[in-house]
C-alpha positions in Angstrom: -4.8 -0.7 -10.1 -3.6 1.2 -13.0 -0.2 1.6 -15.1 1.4 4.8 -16.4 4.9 5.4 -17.8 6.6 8.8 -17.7 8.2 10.3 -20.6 11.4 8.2 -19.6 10.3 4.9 -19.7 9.2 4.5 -15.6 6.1 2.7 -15.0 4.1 3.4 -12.0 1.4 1.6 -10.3 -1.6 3.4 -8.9 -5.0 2.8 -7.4 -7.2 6.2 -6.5 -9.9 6.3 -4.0 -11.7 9.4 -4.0 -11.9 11.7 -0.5 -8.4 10.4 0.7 -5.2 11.8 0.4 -1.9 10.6 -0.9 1.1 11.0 0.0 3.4 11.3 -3.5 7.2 11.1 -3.4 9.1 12.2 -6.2 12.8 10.8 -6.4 15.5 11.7 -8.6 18.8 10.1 -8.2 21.4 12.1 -6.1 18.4 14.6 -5.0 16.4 14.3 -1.4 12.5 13.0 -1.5 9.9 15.7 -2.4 7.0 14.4 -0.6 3.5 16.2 -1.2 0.0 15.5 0.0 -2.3 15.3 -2.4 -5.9 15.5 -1.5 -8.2 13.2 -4.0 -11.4 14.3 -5.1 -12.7 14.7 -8.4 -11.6 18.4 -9.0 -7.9 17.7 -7.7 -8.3 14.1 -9.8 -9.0 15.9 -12.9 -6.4 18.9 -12.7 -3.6 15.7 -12.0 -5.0 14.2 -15.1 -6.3 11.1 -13.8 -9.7 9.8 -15.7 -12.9 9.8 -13.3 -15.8 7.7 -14.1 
């Protein structure tokens, strides 16, 4: 499980398995949920700007 902060301050907590997909919300107050699937492999992983090791 890893920790990153947005430019705000906002910490999120997230663990990556490789060959799944995620489902990412973004939320901004007094907007409706964005939701996007991401599928994670290492080209997708790398273009988000995750590290793969």
């Amino acid at each position: 499980m890893e920790t990153k902060s947005d430019p705000s301050g906002n910490e999120y907590n997230y663990q990556v398995d490789l060959g799944k997909t995620y489902l990412v919300k973004a939320t901004k107050t007094g907007y409706s949920v964005d939701s996007l699937e991401v599928p994670m492999n290492e080209e997708t992983v790398k273009q988000i700007g995750y590290d793969v090791t």
